[in-house]
Every structure is written in C-alpha cells, then in structure tokens.
C-alpha positions as CSV (number, residue, x, y, z in Angstrom):
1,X,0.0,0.0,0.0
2,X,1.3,3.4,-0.6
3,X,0.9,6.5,2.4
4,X,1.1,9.9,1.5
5,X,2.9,10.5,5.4
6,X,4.3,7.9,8.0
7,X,1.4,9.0,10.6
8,X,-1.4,8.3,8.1
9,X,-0.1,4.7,8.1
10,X,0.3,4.3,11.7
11,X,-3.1,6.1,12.2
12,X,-4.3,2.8,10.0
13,X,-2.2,0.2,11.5
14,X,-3.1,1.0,15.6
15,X,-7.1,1.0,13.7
16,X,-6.6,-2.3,12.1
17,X,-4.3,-3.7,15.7
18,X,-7.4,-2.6,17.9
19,X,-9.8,-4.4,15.9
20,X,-8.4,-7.3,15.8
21,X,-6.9,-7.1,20.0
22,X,-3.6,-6.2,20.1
23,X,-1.4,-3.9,21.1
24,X,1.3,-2.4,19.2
25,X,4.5,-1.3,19.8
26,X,7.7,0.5,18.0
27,X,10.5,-1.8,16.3
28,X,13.3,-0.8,14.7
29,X,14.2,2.7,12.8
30,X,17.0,2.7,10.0
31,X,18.1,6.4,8.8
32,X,20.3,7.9,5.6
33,X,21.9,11.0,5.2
34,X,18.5,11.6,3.6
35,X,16.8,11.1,7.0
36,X,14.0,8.6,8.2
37,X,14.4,5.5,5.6
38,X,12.3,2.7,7.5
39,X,10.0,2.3,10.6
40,X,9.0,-0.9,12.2
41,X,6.2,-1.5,14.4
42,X,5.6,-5.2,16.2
43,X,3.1,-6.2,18.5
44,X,3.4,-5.8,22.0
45,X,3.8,-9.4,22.8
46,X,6.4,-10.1,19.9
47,X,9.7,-11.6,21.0
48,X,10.5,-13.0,23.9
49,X,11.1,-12.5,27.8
50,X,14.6,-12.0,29.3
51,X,13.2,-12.1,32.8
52,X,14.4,-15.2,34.8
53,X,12.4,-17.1,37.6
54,X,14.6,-18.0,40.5
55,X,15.0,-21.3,41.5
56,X,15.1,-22.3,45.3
57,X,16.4,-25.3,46.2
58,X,15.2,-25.0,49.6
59,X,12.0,-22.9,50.3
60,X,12.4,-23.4,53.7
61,X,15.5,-21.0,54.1
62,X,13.9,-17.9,52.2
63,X,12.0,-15.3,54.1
64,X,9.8,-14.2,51.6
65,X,7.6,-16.7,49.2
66,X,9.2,-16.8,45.4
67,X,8.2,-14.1,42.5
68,X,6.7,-15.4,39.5
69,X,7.4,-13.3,37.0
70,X,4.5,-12.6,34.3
71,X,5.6,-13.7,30.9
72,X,4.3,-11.0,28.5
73,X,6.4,-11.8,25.6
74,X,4.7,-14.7,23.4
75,X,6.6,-14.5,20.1
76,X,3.7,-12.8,18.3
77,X,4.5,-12.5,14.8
78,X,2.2,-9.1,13.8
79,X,4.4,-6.2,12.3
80,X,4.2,-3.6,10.0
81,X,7.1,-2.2,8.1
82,X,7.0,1.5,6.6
83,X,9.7,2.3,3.6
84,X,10.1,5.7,2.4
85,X,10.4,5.8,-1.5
86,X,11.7,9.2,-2.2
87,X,8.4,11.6,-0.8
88,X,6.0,8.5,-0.2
C-alpha cells in the first residue's frame, strides 16, 4: 500500500491492531543522510522475555515466598514495516 505520510499509516495500523486485540509497539528505525528511511512496528507481545524465575532449592530458608514473574512476551508474529520511497 502506498501512504502519503508515515502518521497516516500508523493512524491505520493502531485501527486495524485494535480491531483485531492487540497492542502495538515501535520496532526498529533505520536512517540515511536523507533522514527517516524505514520504521517498524511489532506487536506488543512479539519476542521473547529476558526475565528469569529463580529457582530455590530449599524454600524453607527464604524469608519471603518466590516471584513469579509474568511472561508477557509470546513471540507474536504481527508487524508492519514502513519504507520511504523518495516523498512517499
């Protein structure tokens, strides 16, 4: 599809995200000596989680009851990528 600006086709991707229940989020940029070349935006559970759960060998010894940490990072596979050809 071709955009006449990069906010008209954001303005349509965050549309098309919330009717179909996700969230999006910024990827990547890329710039030239020109200035903005590419913009990338991913859903909000795309990737995945760096967060670690600790192990406890032996609950007994810790004070406090273990963290789970919430997993948010699914490996969602929605993006869009914007490419600027020249003024579009």
């Amino acid at each position: 599809m071709t955009f006449d600006s990069i906010k008209e086709a954001e303005d349509i991707y965050y549309a098309y995200a919330g009717q179909k229940g996700f969230c999006v989020r910024k990827g990547s940029t890329k710039h030239s000596k020109k200035g903005l070349r590419k913009k990338t935006y991913v859903c909000a559970k795309e990737g995945t989680s760096k967060a670690k759960i600790p192990i406890v060998e032996n609950p007994s010894i810790v004070s406090t009851k273990p963290r789970y940490i919430r997993n948010s990072r699914t490996g969602c596979k929605a993006l869009l990528t914007i490419k600027i050809y020249g003024d579009r």
